[in-house]
Every structure is written in C-alpha cells, then in structure tokens.
N, C-alpha and C positions, 0 to 999 in steps of 0.2 A: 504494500500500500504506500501511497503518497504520504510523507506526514504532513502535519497540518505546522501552519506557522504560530504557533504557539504564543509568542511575543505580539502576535497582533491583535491571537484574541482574548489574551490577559490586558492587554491595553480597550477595547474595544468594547469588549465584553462583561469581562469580569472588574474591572478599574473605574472604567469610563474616562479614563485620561490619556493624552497622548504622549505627555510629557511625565518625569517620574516627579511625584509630592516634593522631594526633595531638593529639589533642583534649584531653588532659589536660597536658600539654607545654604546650600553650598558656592555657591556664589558669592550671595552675601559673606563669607567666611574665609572666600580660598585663598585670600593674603595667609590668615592664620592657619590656615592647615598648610600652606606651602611653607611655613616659617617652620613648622613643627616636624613636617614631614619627611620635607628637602635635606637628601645626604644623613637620612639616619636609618639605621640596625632594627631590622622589622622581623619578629617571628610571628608566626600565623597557626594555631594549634588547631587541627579538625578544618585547614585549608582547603579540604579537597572535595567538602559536598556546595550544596549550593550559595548557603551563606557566607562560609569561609570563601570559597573562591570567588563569588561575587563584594565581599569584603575586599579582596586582592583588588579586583579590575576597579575598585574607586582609589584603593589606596596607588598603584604605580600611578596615576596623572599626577600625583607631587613627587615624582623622583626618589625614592628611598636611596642610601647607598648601598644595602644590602638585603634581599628577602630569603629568609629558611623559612620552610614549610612543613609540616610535620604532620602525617595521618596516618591511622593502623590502614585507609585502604589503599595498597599499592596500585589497584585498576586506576583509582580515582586518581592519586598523584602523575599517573601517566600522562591520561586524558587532561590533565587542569594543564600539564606541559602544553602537548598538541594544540592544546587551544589559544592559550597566552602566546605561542612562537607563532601561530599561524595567522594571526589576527595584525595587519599593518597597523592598527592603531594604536597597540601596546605595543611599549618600549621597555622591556626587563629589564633589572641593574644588570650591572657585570655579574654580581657575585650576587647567581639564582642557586638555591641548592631546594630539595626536596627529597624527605626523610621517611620512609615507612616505616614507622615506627610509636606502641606507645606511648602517649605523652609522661604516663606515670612511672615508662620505664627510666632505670639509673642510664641510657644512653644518653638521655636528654640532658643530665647534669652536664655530659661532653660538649655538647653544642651549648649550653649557656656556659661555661670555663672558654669556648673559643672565641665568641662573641660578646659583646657588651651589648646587650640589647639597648634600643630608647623606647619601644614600642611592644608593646607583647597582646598578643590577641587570640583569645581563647574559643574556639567554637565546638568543641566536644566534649558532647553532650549525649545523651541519649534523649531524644526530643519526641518521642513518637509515644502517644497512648497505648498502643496496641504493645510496648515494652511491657504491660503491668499485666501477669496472669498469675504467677503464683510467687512464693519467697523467693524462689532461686534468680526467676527476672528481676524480681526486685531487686533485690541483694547488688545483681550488677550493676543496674540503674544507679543506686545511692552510690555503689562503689564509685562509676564513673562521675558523678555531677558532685556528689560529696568528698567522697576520701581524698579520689586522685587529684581533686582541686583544692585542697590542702593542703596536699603533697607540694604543690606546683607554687602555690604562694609562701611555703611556708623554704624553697628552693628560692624563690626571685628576693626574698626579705634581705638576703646575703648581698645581692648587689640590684637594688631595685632599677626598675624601668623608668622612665620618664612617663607612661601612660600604659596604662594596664585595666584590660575592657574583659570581662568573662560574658556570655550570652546568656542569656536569660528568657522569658516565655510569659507570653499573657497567663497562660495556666496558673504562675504563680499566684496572680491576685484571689483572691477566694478561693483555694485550692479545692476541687473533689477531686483532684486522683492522687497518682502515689508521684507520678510526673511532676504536678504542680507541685504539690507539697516539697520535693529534694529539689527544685528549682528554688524555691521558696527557703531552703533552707540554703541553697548554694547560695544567695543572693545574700543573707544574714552572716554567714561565711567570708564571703567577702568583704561585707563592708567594715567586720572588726577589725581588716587590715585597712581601712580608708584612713586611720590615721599614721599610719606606718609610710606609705606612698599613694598615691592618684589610683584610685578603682572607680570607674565605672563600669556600667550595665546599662542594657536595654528590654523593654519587653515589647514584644510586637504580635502583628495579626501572622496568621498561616501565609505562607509564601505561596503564589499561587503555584501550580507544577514543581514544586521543589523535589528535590531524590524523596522516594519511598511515598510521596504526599499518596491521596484518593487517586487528585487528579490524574496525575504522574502515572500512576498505575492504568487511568484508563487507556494510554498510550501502548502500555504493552498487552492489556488485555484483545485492542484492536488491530495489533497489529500477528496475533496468535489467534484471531476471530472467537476468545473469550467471551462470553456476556460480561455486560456490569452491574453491579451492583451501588447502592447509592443511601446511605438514608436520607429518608425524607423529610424530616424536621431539624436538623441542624444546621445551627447558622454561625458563622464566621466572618471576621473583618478579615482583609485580602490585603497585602503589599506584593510587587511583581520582584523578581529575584534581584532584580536591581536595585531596589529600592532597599531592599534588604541590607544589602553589602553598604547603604550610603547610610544608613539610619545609626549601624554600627560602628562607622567610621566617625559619624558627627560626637558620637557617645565618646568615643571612646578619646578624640584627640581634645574637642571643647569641652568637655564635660568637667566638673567638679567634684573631687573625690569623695562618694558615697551618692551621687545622680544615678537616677534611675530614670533612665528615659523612655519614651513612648509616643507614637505616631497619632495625630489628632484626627482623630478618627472619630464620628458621632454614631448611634445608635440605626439612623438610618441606612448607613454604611454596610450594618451587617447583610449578611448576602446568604443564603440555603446553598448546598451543595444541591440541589432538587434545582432551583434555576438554572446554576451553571451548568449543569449536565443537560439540562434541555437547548441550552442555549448551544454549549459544545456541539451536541449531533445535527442543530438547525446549521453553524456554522459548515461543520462537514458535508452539509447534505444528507444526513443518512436519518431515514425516521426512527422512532423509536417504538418495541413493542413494547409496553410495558407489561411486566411478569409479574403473577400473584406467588413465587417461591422461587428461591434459589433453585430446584429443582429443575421447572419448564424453563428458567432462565437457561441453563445448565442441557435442555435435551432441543432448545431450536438452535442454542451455538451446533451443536450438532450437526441440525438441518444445513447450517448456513455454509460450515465447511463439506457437507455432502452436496452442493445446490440445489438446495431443495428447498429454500425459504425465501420467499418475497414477501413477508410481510411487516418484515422491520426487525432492527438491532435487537437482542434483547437488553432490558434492562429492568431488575428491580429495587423498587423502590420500601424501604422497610422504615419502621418506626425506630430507631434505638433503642437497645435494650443492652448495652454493655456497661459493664463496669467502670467509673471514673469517666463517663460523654457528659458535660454539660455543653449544654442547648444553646446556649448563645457565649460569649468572651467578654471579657473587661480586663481591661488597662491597670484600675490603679485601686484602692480601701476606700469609705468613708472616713477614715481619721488620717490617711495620707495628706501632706500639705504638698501645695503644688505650685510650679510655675508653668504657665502658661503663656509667658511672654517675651524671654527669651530667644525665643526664634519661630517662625514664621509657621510652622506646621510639627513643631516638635514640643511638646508638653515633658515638666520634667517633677518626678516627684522627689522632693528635694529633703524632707523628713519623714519618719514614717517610724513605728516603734521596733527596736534592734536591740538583740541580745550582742554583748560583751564577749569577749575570749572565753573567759573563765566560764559563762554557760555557754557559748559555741563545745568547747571542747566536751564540758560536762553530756548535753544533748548527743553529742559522736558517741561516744562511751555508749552511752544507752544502745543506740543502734548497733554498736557491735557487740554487747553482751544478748540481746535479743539472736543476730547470726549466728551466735557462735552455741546458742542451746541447742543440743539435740532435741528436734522434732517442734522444731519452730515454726510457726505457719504464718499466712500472709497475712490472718485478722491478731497476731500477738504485733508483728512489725507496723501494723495500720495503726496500733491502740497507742504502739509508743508515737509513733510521730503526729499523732493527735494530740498527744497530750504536751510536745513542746514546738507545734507550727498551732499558733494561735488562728481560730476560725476555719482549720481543717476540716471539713466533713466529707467523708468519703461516701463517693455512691458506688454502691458492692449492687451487682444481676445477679452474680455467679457466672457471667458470660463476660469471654473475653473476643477483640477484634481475630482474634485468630482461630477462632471457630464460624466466624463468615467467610464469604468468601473475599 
C-alpha cells in the first residue's frame, strides 16, 4: 500500500494548524537559546523514539559542539542516523556519536568522565499504559522512570549540567494508573534536586503517530490488512511530533529550576480517538465497516486478504474497560500555582506541593521492600504508592491493553 502523508493529516486533521503552537515561543527566544545552545556538550537519553529524536531536530538549529545519544534500541539509533545524515537541512556537529546502551548502565559513567556535559536530556521512560498488567511490569516501569533516574541524577550531582530537562506526562496530574502515578513521582524526584542544579520538566498531550501510539499502530495494522480496533469514548489533547521535540527544548533550556511546563491547550481541544479514526479512513478513502467484536472484526480482515470483501475496513469500536484509561487529560492540580504569561502558548506551573530528599528517599525504600516480598502483587504495590502520591486513585477492570487487540 501507498502510505498516507501523515504530517499532513496531523496538521489538517487532527491539529487544525499548519504551523507548529510553538513556533513563535521560539522565535521570540532564539537569541536565548542560541546563546545557551551554541558550541555546547549535549547528551540526549531515550534519543531514539519520537520525542527524543524530535527533541534532537529543534535542538541542532542552534549549533551544539557536541551530541551523544544514548538508547537500549539499537534499530532506532540506526534509523534516527539515516534520517539526520539524509535530510539537507540538518547540519550534525563534528562530534555525533550514538550509544546502544542502558542509561542506568555503569557504561554511561564512561561517556559523562569523557565529556562535560552543558545540557543533559532525558526521555526514557516507559510512557505507555498498556506497560501496567501485573507486578512484574510494574516493577520495570518504576525501575525505569524511578530508580534509574536517581541513578542518573544522583551521577550528574558530581559534575552538574548547565540545564537538565527529564520528560514527564499529563498522566501525572491526577494520576489513575500506575504510569501517572511513577511519573508523578519521577517529577517529585527530580525537583528535590532543583536546588542542587537547573531541572526542568514538561507535561504534554499524546503525540499524535508517535512509536507504539493507537495511531501509529493503525499504520501497520493497514499495511498487514489487520482490522482496527479503536475505543470509542476517549478523548485526548494532541501535539504533532514536532511540537513535541520544541515544547521540550523551551522547558528544558528557558525554564527555571523546578518548572513544570505545559502546552495551553483548553478543554475544547480534546479530540476522541473515535473522530480521528473516522477522519483517518475519510482521508484514505477507504470506508469503514464498523464491527460489533473483535471477532467479525478479526474474520472480514480475513475476507479482505482473501478478496472477498467490499464492504468496508473493518473496524471496532469499544467502550473502555481497562485498567488505569481515564476518559479525558489535564495538564496541571487545583492547588498548583501557575504562570500563564511567560510565553505565548506555554503555561508553567511554577509551585505545587513536593516532598524533600529525606521522604523522596524514605517513599523509594517502600517500593522496594514491597519488590522484594515474596509473593507480592500488583494491589500491595498500588496500596503503597497510594499512600505516598497524594490524590492517586487507581482504576483497576482486571483488564489490561494487552488482552485487546
């Protein structure tokens, strides 16, 4: 199959803009991000998926003198190469290197001993709901967004950065899953180092197409003549991948140590995956049948790769019923203090209530005597981070994204 231009119908479709939000923000600023930028030591942690690498392509238009790149997927570090070399309008420093490698491993001590960073920027994470089905995923989940980014600050404290940005997730605000909540706590994490050196953060909408997204997936479901599947009542604010990479970069280099930034984004904004999908097959041309089960969904792909069906894609449409889906997104708390005026489409919350070292550290402990019981389960791990992420509620099905299709 043809693919579709994706870029045009996340701007057209799903955005309704043609230009990225951001784009005056950065203008308005690019003296100061070229002062800060220009001729310095940039590493880039989880470079290689969508964020990180679109992170990358706003960060080279101010010149760095140096970029290391660093992710456990070696595909991706390939591919993030081919693309940066192949594209006339990127100009790499001399000195590009790119590392397959975990960030929590002791090799990484090697690359901060050979460089002096000024910039340090973190995007791995385990960012995906469908991560939460039982302890064992969790476990990694917290290990990654929790430990290993302790690990990692508590490595930079020795010779800090000049600007040091970790990613962070709307899920945080209000948490119901186990995602929001260790983002939630990574963010509380960090900011007890805000008075040690410069941290920022960001929280933002779903990227539209991003690696692993719905969307994303319905590219390779159509392009293996899959059905899709879709649910029908959830609703998400949307940034396009670029916007991503720029939201992160405003955080990370303007920002003030302990900002928490976020895209001004209002309630009308939200969008269903139910529209976009209708909108996607209207774009393609291709109707849709819609399916009452995964099943018939499941036996006209069938038909379609036998030719034997004219009467539309399948796709079905379901209500939500998994663990940790809240319905709609938010930005920021009711007691959160805010700024709003700083910059033109970027809201920042600038206060907000934070535990100390001494309980950061205390809170960790918990979570790893909970790991380390034999025969620990997911509602003993849910009960402790309830009881030290203030307004956690989780919503438990028993159903996880990986019992859909």
């Amino acid at each position: 199959m043809i693919l579709p231009n994706v870029s045009e119908f996340i701007k057209k479709d799903i955005l309704n803009r043609e230009s990225s939000l951001f784009q005056k923000d950065i203008e308005l600023n690019r003296e100061e991000l070229n002062s800060q930028i220009n001729n310095k030591n940039v590493l880039v942690i989880g470079g290689a998926g969508t964020i990180g690498s679109s992170y990358i392509r706003a960060l080279i238009d101010f010149n760095p003198k140096a970029l290391i790149v660093v992710d456990t997927n070696e595909n991706g570090l390939t591919e993030l190469t081919r693309k940066l070399r192949s594209d006339y309008k990127v100009n790499l420093p001399e000195t590009y290197l790119t590392y397959p490698l975990n960030f929590a491993s002791a090799t990484v001590d090697k690359i901060l001993e050979k460089y002096s960073f000024d910039i340090v920027a973190n995007f791995a994470a385990h960012k995906h709901v469908r991560s939460e089905k039982d302890i064992i995923s969790i476990e990694a989940m917290i290990d990654n967004n929790v430990f290993s980014a302790q690990g990692l600050l508590e490595k930079l404290s020795k010779n800090p950065p000049e600007h040091f940005f970790c990613v962070s997730t709307d899920k945080a605000a209000n948490p119901v899953n186990v995602l929001g909540s260790s983002k939630k706590m990574m963010e509380n994490l960090i900011m007890s180092y805000a008075s040690d050196f410069k941290i920022t953060t960001a929280r933002f909408a779903n990227v539209a197409f991003s690696n692993g997204s719905l969307l994303d997936g319905y590219i390779f479901r159509l392009m293996q003549s899959q059905p899709i599947s879709c649910p029908s009542d959830v609703k998400r604010f949307f940034v396009s991948p670029e916007e991503s990479g720029q939201i992160c970069l405003l955080a990370c280099i303007l920002g003030k140590s302990g900002d928490i930034f976020f895209p001004k984004l209002n309630e009308n904004q939200l969008i269903s995956f139910k529209d976009i999908t209708e909108k996607f097959f209207k774009y393609l041309n291709l109707e849709i049948q819609v399916c009452s089960s995964e099943l018939e969904a499941k036996e006209i792909s069938v038909r379609i790769n036998q030719g034997e069906n004219n009467e539309g894609y399948p796709v079905f449409f379901f209500k939500s019923d998994t663990s940790g889906e809240k319905l709609y997104e938010e930005f920021y708390e009711k007691d959160d203090i805010l700024d709003m005026f700083s910059f033109e489409e970027l809201g920042i919350i600038t206060e907000t209530i934070r535990p100390n070292k001494s309980e950061i550290n205390e809170a960790i402990l918990k979570l790893k005597k909970v790991l380390s019981l034999e025969g620990s389960k997911k509602s003993d791990l849910i009960d402790v981070m309830s009881s030290i992420i203030p307004g956690f509620e989780h919503i438990e099905t028993g159903k996880s994204l990986d019992q859909k299709m």
